[in-house]
C-alpha positions in Angstrom: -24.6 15.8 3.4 -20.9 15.1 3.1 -18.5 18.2 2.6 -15.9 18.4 0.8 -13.6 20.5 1.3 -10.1 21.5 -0.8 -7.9 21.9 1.4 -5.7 24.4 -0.6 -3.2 25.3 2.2 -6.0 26.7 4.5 -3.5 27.1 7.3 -1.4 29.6 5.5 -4.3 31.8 3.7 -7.3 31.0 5.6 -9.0 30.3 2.8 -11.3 27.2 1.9 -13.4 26.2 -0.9 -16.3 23.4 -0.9 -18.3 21.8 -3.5 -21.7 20.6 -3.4 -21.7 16.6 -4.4 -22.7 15.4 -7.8 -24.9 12.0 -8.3 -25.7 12.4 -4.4 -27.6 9.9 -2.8 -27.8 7.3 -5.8 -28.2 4.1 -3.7 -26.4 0.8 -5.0 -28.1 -2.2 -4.7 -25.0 -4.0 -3.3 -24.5 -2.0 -0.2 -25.6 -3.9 2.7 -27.7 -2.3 5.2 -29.3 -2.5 8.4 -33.2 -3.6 8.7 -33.9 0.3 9.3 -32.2 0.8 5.6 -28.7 2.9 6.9 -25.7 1.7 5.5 -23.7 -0.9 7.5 -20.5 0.1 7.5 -19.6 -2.2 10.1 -20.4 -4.8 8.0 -18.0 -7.7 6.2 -15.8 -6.0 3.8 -16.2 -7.5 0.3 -14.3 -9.8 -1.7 -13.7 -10.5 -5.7 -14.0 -13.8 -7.2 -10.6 -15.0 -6.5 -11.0 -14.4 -2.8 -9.1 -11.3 -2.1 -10.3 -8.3 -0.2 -12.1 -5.7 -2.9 -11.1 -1.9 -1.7 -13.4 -0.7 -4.4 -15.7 2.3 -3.2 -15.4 6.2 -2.4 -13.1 6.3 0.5 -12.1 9.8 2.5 -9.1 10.1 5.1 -10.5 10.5 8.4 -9.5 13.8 10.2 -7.4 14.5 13.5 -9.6 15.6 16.5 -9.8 19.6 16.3 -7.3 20.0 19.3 -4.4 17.8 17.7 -4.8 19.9 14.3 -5.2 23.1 16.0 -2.5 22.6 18.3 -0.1 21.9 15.4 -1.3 25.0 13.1 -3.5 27.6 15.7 -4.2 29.5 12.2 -6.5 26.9 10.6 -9.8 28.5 11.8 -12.1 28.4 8.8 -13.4 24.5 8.2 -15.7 22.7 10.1 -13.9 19.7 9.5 -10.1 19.0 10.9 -8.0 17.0 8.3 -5.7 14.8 9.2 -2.4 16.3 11.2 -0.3 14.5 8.6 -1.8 16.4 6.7 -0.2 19.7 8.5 2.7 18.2 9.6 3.9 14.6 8.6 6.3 14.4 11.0 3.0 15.4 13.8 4.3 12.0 15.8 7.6 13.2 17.0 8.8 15.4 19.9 10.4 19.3 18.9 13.7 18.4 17.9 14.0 14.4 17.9 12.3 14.5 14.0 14.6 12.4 11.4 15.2 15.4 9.2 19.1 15.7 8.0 20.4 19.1 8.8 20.7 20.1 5.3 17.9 19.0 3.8 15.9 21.3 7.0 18.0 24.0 5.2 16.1 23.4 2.1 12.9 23.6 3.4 11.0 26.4 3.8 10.4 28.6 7.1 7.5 29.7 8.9 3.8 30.2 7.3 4.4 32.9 5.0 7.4 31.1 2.7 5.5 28.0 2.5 2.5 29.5 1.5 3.9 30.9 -1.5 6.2 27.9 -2.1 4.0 25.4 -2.3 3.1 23.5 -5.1 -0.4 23.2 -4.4 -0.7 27.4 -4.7 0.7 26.9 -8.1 -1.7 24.2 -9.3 1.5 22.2 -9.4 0.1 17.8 -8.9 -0.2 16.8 -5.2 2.1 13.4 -4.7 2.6 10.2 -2.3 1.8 10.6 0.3 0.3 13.9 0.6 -3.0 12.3 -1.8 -3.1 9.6 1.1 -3.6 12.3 3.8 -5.9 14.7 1.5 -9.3 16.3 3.2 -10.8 15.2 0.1 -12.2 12.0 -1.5 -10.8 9.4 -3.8 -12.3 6.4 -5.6 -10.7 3.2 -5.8 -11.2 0.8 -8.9 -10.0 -2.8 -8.3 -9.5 -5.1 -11.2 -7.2 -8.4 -11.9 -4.5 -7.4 -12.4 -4.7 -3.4 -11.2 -5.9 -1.2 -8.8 -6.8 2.4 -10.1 -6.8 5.2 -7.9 -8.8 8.3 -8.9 -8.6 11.5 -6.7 -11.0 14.5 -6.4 -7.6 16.7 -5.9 -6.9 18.0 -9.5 -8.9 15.4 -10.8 -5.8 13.0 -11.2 -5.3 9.3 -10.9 -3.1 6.7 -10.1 -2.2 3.1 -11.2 -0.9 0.3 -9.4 0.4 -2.2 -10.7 -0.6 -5.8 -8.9 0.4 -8.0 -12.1 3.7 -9.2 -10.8 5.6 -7.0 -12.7 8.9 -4.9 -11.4 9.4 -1.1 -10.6 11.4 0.3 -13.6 14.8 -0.1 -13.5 15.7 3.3 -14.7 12.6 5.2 -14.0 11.9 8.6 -15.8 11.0 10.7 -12.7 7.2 11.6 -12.2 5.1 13.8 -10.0 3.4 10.4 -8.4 5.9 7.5 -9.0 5.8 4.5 -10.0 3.2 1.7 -7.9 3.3 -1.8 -8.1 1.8 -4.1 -5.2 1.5 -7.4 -4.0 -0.9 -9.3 -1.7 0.4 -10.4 1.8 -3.2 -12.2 3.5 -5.7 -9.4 3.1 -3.5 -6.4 3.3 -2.2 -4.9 -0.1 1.2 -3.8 0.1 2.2 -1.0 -2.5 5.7 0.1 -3.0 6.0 3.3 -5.0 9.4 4.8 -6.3 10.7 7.3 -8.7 9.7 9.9 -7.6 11.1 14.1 -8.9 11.6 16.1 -6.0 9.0 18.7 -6.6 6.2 17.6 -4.4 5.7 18.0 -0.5 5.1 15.4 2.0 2.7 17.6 3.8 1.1 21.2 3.7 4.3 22.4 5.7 7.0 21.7 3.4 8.7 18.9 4.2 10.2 17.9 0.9 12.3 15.2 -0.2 14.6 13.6 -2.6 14.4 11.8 -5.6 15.4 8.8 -3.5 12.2 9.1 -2.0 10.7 5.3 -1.7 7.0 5.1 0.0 5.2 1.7 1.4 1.8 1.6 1.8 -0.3 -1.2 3.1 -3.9 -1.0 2.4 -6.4 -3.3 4.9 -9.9 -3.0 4.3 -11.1 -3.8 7.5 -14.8 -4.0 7.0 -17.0 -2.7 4.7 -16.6 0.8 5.9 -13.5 1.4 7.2 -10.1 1.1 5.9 -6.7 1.4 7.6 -3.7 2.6 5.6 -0.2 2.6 7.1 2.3 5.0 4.9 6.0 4.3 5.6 8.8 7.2 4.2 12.0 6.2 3.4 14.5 8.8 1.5 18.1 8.3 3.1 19.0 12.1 1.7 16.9 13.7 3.1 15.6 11.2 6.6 18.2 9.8 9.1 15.4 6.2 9.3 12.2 5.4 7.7 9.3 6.6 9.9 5.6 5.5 9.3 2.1 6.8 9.9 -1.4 5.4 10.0 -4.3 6.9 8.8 -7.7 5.7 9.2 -10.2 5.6 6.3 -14.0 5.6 6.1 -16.4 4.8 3.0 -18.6 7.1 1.4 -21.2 5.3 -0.1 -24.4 6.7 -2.5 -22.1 9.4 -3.8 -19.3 9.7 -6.1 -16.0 12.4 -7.2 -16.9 15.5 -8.8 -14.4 17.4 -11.0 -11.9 19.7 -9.2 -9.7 22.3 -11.7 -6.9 23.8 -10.1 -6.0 26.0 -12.6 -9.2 27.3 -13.9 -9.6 31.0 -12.8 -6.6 30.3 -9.9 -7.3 33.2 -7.8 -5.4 32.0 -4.6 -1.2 32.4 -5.4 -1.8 36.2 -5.5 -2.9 36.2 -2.4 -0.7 34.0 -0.8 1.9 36.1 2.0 5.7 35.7 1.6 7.9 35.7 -1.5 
């Protein structure tokens, strides 16, 4: 059975919620298998009519081995699966104290476990954004179309759109939550660029923030029919000295599908988050 687990800033409260899956086990008649009937995930990824790469399917970030997540948060005890250290800490690739963070926007962020638990917008049921969805412990189902690529999450059950129709990022962008996502084919790898961005969401669970300069690149590769490898680059000049990227690995999950996840419905968790 695959878990699921929301990944509600476990490192600050401890606490961790699963749900069982919904239309488990459905089999699709598409999904290629080997002769003893598993899925091949190693098999060749899939492509629409006009030849391009489909990324179509239930995908799920892969996690961090246990040591590299512990080692960056030693109070995430309770899952049996790791998420993804960008998750914890999307900065996770660079030494103590050679991170691009501009001294005043490190003043901005918060301090220690306690402050971001109770800061974070996640505690107050507040939309997860770029690239925090891309790092989630928690499935999301991409829908490829001419002319689009939709992007539903499990997290707050929320979606996204991009945009592969040729048209332009808004000139003067109202800012939203998630951006705005328009994308481009470059061989088989998608390449997304999202912009205008509010300020209000986190990169990670730790609380590095950023600006509404914020401008995120991510390239999509399906590599086979199981496995997909995203790159994510970060550029916001006020509030990073240089754009940094990092690289998740992501793995189908076929038979299955999203089920409905409601923040806000009964929120027990902000009252007992520590901190002010």
């Amino acid at each position: 059975m695959r878990h699921r687990h929301i990944w509600i800033l476990i490192m600050f409260a401890g606490v961790c919620t699963s749900a069982q899956d919904q239309w488990l086990d459905h089999p699709a008649p598409e999904i290629p298998r080997t002769r003893d009937g598993k899925v091949n995930l190693s098999a060749a990824a899939p492509r629409t009519s006009d030849g391009r790469p489909d990324l179509s399917g239930v995908w799920q970030t892969n996690g961090s081995p246990p040591d590299a997540s512990l080692s960056l948060q030693p109070n995430n005890t309770v899952a049996e699966d790791s998420p993804s250290k960008y998750f914890l800490n999307i900065l996770a690739d660079f030494k103590p104290g050679e991170d691009p963070v501009r001294p005043e926007a490190a003043a901005r962020f918060p301090h220690g476990i306690e402050a971001s638990g109770k800061a974070s917008p996640l505690t107050h049921c507040l939309p997860a954004g770029v690239p925090l969805l891309d790092v989630y412990a928690t499935p999301h189902k991409i829908l490829q179309m001419p002319g689009l690529v939709a992007i539903l999450y499990e997290t707050d059950t929320t979606f996204r759109q991009i945009f592969i129709d040729g048209r332009k990022p808004p000139a003067d962008p109202l800012p939203t939550w998630q951006g705005y996502s328009t994308g481009k084919w470059v061989g088989d790898t998608l390449v997304v660029d999202v912009v205008g961005f509010n300020d209000r969401t986190w990169l990670d669970a730790r609380g590095h923030g950023h600006s509404d300069a914020l401008h995120i690149t991510e390239r999509f590769h399906r590599r086979d029919f199981g496995h997909m490898e995203l790159a994510i680059t970060i550029d916001d000049p006020k509030t990073y000295t240089k754009p940094f990227t990092v690289n998740v690995n992501q793995t189908l999950h076929p038979n299955t599908d999203l089920i409905e996840f409601v923040c806000a419905e009964n929120e027990k968790d902000a009252e007992h988050m520590l901190g002010k």
